[in-house]
TIZA-893760 format. One line per 5 residues: number of its first residue (from 1); their letters; for each residue x, y, z of C-alpha. Coordinates in steps of 0.2 Angstrom, whole numbers, plus 5000, padded with zeros to 4 digits. Layout:
N
NUM) A) X/Y/Z | ...
//
This chain:
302
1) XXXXX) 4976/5044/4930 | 4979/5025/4926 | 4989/5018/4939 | 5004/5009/4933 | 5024/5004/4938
6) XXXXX) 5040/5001/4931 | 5039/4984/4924 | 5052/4981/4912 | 5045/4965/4907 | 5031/4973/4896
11) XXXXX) 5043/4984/4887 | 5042/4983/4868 | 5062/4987/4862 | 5065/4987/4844 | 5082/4985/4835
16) XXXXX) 5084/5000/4822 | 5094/5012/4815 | 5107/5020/4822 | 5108/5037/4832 | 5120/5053/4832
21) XXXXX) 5133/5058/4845 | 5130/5057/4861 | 5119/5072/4867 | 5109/5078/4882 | 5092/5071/4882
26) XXXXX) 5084/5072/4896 | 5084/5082/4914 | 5076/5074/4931 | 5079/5087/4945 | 5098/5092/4945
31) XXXXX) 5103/5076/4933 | 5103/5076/4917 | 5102/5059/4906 | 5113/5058/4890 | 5108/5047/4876
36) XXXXX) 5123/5035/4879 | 5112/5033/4896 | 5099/5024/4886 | 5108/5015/4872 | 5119/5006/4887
41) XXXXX) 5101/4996/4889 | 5105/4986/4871 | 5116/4977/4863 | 5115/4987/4848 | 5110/5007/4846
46) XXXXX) 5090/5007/4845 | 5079/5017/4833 | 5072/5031/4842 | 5054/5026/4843 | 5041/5019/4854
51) XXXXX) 5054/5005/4863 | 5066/5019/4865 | 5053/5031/4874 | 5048/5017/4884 | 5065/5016/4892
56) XXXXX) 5070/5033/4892 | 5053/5034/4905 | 5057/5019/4915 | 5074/5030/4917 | 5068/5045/4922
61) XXXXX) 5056/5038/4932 | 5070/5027/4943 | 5080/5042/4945 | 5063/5052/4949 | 5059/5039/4963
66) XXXXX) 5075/5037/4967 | 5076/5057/4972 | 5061/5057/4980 | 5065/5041/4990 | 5078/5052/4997
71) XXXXX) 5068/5070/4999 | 5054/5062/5008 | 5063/5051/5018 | 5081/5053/5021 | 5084/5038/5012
76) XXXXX) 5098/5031/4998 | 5096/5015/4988 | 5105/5003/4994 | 5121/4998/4983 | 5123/4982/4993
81) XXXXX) 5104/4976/4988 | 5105/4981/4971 | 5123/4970/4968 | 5115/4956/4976 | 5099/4954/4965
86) XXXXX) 5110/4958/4951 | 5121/4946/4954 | 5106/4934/4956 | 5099/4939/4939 | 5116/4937/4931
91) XXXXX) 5116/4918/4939 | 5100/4913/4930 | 5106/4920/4915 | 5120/4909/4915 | 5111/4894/4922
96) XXXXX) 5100/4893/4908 | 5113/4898/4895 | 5101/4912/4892 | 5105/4929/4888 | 5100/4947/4893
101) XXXXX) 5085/4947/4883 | 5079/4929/4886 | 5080/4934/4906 | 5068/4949/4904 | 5058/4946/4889
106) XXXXX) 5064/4960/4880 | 5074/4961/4863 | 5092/4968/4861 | 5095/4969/4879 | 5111/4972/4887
111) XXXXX) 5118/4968/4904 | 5116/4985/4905 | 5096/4983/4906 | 5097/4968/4918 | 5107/4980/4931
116) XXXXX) 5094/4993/4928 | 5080/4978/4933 | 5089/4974/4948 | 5089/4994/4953 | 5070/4993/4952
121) XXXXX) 5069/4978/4963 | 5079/4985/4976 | 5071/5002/4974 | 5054/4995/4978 | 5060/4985/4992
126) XXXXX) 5067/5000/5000 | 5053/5014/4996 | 5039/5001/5002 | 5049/4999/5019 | 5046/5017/5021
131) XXXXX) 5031/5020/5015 | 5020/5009/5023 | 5025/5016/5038 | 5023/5037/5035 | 5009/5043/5043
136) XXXXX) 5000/5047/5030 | 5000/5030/5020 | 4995/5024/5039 | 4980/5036/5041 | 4973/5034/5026
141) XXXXX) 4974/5012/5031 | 4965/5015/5046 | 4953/5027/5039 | 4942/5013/5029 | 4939/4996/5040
146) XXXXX) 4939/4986/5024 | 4957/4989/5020 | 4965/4980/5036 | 4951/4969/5041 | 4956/4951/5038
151) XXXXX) 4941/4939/5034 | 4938/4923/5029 | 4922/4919/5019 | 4914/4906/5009 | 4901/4911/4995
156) XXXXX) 4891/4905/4984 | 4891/4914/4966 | 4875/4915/4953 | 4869/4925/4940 | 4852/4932/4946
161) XXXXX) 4845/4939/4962 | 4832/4925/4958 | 4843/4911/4959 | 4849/4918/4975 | 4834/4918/4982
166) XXXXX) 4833/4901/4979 | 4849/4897/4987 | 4846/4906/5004 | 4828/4896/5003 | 4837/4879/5000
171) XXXXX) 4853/4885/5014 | 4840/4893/5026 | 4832/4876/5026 | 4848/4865/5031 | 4856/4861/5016
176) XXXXX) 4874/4862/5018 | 4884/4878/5011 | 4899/4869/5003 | 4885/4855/4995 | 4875/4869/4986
181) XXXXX) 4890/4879/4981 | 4898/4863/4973 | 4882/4862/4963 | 4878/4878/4958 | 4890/4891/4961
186) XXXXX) 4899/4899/4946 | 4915/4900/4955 | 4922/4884/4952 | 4938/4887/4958 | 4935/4888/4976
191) XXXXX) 4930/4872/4982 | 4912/4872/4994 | 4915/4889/4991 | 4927/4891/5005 | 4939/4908/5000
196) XXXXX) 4950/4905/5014 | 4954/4922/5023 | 4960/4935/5017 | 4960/4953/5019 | 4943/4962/5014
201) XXXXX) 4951/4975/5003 | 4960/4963/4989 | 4939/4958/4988 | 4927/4968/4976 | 4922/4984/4983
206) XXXXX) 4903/4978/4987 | 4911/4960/4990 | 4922/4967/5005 | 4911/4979/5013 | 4898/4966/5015
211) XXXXX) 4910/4953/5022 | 4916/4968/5033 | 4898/4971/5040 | 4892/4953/5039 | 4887/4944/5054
216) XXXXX) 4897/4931/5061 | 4892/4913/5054 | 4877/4916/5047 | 4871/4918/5031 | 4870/4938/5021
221) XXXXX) 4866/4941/5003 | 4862/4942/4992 | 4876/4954/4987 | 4877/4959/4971 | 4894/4962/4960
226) XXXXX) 4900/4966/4942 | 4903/4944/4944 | 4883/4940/4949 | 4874/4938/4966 | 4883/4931/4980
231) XXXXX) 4877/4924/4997 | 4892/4924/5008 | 4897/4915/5027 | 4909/4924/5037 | 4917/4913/5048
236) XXXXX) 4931/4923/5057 | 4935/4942/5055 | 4949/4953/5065 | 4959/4970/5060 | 4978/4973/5069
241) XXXXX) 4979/4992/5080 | 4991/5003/5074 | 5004/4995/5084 | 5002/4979/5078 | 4999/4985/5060
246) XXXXX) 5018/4997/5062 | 5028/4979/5071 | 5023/4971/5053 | 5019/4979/5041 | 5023/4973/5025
251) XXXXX) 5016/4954/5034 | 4999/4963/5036 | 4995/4969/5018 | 4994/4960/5005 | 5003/4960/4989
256) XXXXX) 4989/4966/4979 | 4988/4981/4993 | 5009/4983/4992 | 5006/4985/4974 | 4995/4997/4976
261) XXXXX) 5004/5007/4987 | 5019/5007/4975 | 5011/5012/4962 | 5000/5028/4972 | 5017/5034/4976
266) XXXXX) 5026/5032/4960 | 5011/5040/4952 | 5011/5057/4965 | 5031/5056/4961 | 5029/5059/4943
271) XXXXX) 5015/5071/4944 | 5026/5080/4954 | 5043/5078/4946 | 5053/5093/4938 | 5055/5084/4920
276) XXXXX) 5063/5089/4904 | 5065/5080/4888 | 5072/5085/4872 | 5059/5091/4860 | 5066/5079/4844
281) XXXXX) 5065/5061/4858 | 5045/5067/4864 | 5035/5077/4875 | 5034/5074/4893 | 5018/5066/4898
286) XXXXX) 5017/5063/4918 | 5015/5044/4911 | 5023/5042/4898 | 5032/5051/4882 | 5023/5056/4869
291) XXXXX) 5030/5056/4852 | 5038/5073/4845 | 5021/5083/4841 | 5011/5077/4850 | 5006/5083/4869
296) XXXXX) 5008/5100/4875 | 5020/5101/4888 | 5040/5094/4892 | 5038/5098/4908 | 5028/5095/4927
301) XX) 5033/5100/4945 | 5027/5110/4960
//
């Protein structure tokens, strides 16, 4: 299952020919989308096609979220949160003299759509708070020391285990790290090859787990990656208990691991979800919807 998450930005929306009546074209649980629900998200009535089945997704899969948010956790969205990045959005629109569209990167978009952005925002914000806190999003942190452990590391990055060798000749016999890695490495965005600290897990798998086990201040490699062969220098590693981790959470991880998280939970939410979609707007995919005809089921749950 690809991971993925509601990014309006990289809908496609076309402007096409117009629709029926309104009608019932979707159920999510006990609610029920109409096709007036949709078509509120342009400024003029789409043609039912891809665009259209991108939306109709992100709107099931808000109201999924939004019901699990609530099953799992006891918890609501948070009206106040959404007005406020709402009225945020609808500033830089009129900042910029910009419109709807110009705002999100997406044609024929409605204020409508802009509100439906500033749900998602807030929706995120709030499931994160509590999921990074469940006991089972916490278990399965602690359960690998390279997701938590917070490292910082300089390397040196080359194409063969040969020139590698040479490096840890040329550094085993004083030459200074930063020198060598300013003249040969292949990362050439990181200064003497200095990566700052970070947390292990945002690191290539083989990456992290040597900067995990590596020993402090000398040199370990080399380590070999989809990238090349590193030789890496750990200069200071620590990991937070679980009581430092659950004061702070959300300062602890790192985007890249919040994004993660998001998307694990969005993706178990749709897998999950008790979806039906009318057969003439597409077939039901868990990640999608597919056309009409193709795909063999409307439906998931249980």
């Amino acid at each position: 299952m690809r991971r993925f998450a509601i990014v309006l930005l990289a809908l496609a929306l076309g402007v096409g020919a117009c629709s029926g009546g309104d009608e019932d074209i979707a159920r999510v649980g006990g609610t029920t989308l109409r096709l007036s629900d949709i078509e509120a998200y342009f400024e003029e009535k789409p043609a039912i096609d891809d665009g259209f089945r991108d939306t109709l997704f992100a709107r099931i899969t808000l109201e999924a979220l939004t019901q699990a948010l609530a099953a799992d956790f006891g918890v609501a969205l948070d009206q106040a949160e959404v007005d406020s990045y709402y009225t945020q959005f609808e500033a830089a629109i009129a900042q910029a003299g910009a419109t709807p569209s110009d705002l999100l990167g997406i044609d024929n978009a409605s204020m409508e759509l802009v509100y439906f952005n500033a749900q998602v925002v807030a929706l995120r914000e709030v499931a994160l708070e509590q999921i990074v806190v469940d006991p089972a999003t916490v278990d399965r942190l602690f359960s690998d020391p390279v997701t938590l452990t917070r490292v910082c590391a300089e390397h040196i990055l080359v194409s063969t285990a040969e020139e590698a060798e040479a490096v840890s000749a040329r550094l085993a016999a004083g030459e200074d790290f930063a020198a060598v890695a300013d003249e040969v490495s292949l990362d050439t965005q990181t200064a003497g090859g200095d990566l700052g600290c970070t947390l292990a897990g945002d690191y290539i798998d083989e990456f992290a787990r040597a900067a995990v086990e590596a020993p402090i201040g000398e040199v370990s490699g080399p380590v070999q990656t989809d990238y090349g062969f590193h030789m890496i220098v750990v200069s200071e590693r620590s990991a937070p208990t679980r009581a430092e981790y659950l004061a702070d959470p959300v300062g602890i991880l790192s985007e890249t691991q919040l994004s993660m998280i998001w998307a694990d939970w969005i993706t178990a939410v749709l897998l999950a979800a008790d979806v039906w979609v009318a057969e003439e707007y597409g077939t039901w995919a868990g990640s999608g919807i597919d056309p009409p005809g193709e795909g063999a089921t409307t439906t998931t749950g249980g």
